[in-house]
C-alpha positions as CSV (number, residue, x, y, z in Angstrom):
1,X,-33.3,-96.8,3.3
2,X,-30.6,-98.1,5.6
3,X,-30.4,-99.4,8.8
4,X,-31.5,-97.7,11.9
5,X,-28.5,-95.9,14.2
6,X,-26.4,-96.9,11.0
7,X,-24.0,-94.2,9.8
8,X,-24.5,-93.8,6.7
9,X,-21.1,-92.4,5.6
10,X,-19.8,-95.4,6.2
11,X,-21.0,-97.1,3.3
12,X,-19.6,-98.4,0.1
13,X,-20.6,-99.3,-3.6
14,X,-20.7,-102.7,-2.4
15,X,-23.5,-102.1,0.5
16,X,-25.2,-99.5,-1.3
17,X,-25.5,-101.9,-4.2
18,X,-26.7,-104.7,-1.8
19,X,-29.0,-102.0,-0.1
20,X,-30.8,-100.7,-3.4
21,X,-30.6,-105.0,-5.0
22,X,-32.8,-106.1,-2.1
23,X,-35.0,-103.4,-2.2
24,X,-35.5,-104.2,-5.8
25,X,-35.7,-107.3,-5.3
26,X,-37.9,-107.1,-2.3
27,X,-40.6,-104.9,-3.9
28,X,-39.6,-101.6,-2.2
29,X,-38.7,-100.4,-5.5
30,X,-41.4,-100.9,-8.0
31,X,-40.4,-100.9,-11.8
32,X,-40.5,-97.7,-13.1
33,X,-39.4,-96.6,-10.2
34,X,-36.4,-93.2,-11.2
35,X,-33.7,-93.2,-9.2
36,X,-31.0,-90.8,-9.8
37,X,-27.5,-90.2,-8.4
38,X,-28.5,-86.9,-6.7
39,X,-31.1,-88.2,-4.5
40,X,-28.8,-91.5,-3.9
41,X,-26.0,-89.0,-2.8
42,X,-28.9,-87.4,-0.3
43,X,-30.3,-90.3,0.8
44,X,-27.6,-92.3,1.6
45,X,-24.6,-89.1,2.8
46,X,-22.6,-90.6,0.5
47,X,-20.1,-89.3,-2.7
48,X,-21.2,-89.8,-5.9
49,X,-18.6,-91.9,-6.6
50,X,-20.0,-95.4,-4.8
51,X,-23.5,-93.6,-6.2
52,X,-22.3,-94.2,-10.0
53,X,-20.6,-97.5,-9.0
54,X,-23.1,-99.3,-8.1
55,X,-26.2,-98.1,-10.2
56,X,-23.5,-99.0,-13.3
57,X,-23.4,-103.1,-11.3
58,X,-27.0,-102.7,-10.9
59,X,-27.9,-101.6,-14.9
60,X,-25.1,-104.7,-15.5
61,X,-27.4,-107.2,-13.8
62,X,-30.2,-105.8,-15.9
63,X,-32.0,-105.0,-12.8
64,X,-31.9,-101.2,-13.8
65,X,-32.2,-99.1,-17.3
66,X,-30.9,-95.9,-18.1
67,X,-33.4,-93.3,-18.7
68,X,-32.9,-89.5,-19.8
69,X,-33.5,-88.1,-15.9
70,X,-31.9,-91.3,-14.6
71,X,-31.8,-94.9,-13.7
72,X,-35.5,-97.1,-13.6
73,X,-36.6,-100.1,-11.9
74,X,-36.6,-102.6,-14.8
75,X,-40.1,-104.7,-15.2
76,X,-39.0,-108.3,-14.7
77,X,-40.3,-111.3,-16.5
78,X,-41.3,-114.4,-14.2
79,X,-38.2,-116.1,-14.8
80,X,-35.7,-113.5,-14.1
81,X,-37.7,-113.4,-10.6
82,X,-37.2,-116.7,-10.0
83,X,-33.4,-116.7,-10.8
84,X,-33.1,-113.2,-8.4
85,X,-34.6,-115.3,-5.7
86,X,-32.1,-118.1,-5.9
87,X,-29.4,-115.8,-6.6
């Protein structure tokens, strides 16, 4: 999910919010789509610390929902497309 020849420990809740946003945003993450902290952690080499921090600023833009196993891709109606895309 991150850039090629990128380290990933370098990272921060801000980029790893920005990372997982576009890819939301983009498609790559389809609603319905579970993520969960443990397989953030893996994915990105990271603590779960910037993990929690930015899945919380990502369920705060409505963009994610809590689930029982995790966080899911929210379904998004027309408009809140259209407002993530002039965001």
């Amino acid at each position: 999910m991150g850039k090629p020849g990128e380290d990933p420990r370098a990272r921060d809740s801000a980029s790893l919010y920005a990372d997982v946003r576009r890819q939301i945003v983009e498609g790559s993450l389809q609603p319905g789509a579970l993520l969960t902290e443990a397989a953030l952690t893996a994915t990105y080499d990271v603590s779960r610390t910037p993990v929690r921090s930015a899945l919380a600023h990502l369920e705060q833009d409505g963009l994610l929902g809590r689930s029982a196993r995790g966080y899911t891709v929210r379904q998004r109606s027309a408009e809140e497309v259209v407002e993530l895309f002039e965001a």
